[in-house]
Each structure stands twice: as structure tokens, then as C-alpha cells.
C-alpha positions, 0 to 999 in steps of 0.5 A, spaced: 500 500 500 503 506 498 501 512 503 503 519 501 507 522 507 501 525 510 497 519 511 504 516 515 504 522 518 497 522 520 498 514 522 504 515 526 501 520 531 495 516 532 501 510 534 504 514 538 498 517 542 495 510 543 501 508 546 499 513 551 493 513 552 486 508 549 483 514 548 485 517 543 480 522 539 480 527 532 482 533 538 487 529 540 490 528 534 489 534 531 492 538 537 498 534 536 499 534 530 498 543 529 492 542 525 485 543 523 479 539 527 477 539 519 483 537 516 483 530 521 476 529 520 478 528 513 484 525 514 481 520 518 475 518 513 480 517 508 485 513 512 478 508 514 476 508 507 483 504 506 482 500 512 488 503 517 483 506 522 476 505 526 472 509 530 468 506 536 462 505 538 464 511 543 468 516 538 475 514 539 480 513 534 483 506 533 488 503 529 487 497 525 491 491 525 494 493 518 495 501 522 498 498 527 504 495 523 504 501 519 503 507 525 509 502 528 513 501 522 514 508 520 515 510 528 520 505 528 524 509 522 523 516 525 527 513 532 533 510 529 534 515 523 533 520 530 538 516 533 543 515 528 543 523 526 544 524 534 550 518 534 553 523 528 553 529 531 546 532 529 543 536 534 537 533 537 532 538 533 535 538 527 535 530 527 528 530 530 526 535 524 531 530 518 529 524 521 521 526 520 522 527 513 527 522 511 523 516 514 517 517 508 522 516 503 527 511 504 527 505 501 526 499 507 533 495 505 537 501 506 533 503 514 534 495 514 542 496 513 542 503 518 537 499 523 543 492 523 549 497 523 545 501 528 544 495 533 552 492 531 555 498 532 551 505 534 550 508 541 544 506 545 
């Protein structure tokens, strides 16, 4: 399935606001994210309509099987690449801000060989 950018963005908050609370809701996200109230709700209906996200019966917004690979996967990315450009010297704003850029874009073999030399040789 091939998301743009702001569809993984969008999946990754939801995961990451998940992880801290059950009860994750369009404000939640929005807050989080800086935008509209609108703009999520139309965000979110087009991530149901690709089966990524759920409402239930109380209004939260759930991640489905396949949002959770992806909202993780794409969370994972950002936190080796911030990890790696920070072991490089990379202030940790400026490697926070890269991270979230490159995450969207590299190819899973080249993150798979960063992740392995990250895990062999990088600072933890």
C-alpha cells in the first residue's frame, strides 16, 4: 500500500498517542499534530476508507491491525534515523526535524542496513 507522507504522518501520531493513552480522539490528534479539527476529520475518513483506522462505538480513534504495523513501522524509522543523526553529531532538533522527513522516503533495505549497523555498532 503506498501512503503519501501525510497519511504516515497522520498514522504515526495516532501510534504514538495510543501508546499513551486508549483514548485517543480527532482533538487529540489534531492538537498534536498543529492542525485543523477539519483537516483530521478528513484525514481520518480517508485513512478508514483504506482500512488503517476505526472509530468506536464511543468516538475514539483506533488503529487497525494493518495501522498498527504501519503507525509502528514508520515510528520505528523516525527513532533510529533520530538516533543515528544524534550518534553523528546532529543536534537533537535538527535530527528530530531530518529524521521526520527522511523516514517517508527511504527505501526499507537501506533503514534495514542503518537499523543492523545501528544495533552492531551505534550508541544506545
Amino acid at each position: 500500500m503506498a501512503l503519501q507522507e501525510s497519511g504516515e504522518m497522520y498514522l504515526e501520531t495516532i501510534y504514538v498517542l495510543s501508546q499513551k493513552s486508549s483514548a485517543v480522539r480527532g482533538i487529540d490528534i489534531a492538537e498534536h499534530m498543529g492542525y485543523s479539527k477539519p483537516s483530521v476529520s478528513r484525514a481520518l475518513g480517508l485513512l478508514r476508507d483504506e482500512g488503517l483506522v476505526k472509530k468506536d462505538s464511543d468516538g475514539f480513534v483506533k488503529l487497525t491491525e494493518a495501522g498498527k504495523i504501519l503507525g509502528k513501522r514508520i515510528y520505528e524509522r523516525h527513532t533510529v534515523l533520530s538516533t543515528m543523526f544524534i550518534n553523528l553529531g546532529v543536534d537533537e532538533k535538527t535530527a528530530i526535524e531530518d529524521a521526520c522527513r527522511v523516514e517517508h522516503y527511504i527505501s526499507d533495505t537501506t533503514f534495514d542496513a542503518i537499523k543492523k549497523h545501528l544495533e552492531q555498532y551505534g550508541k544506545k
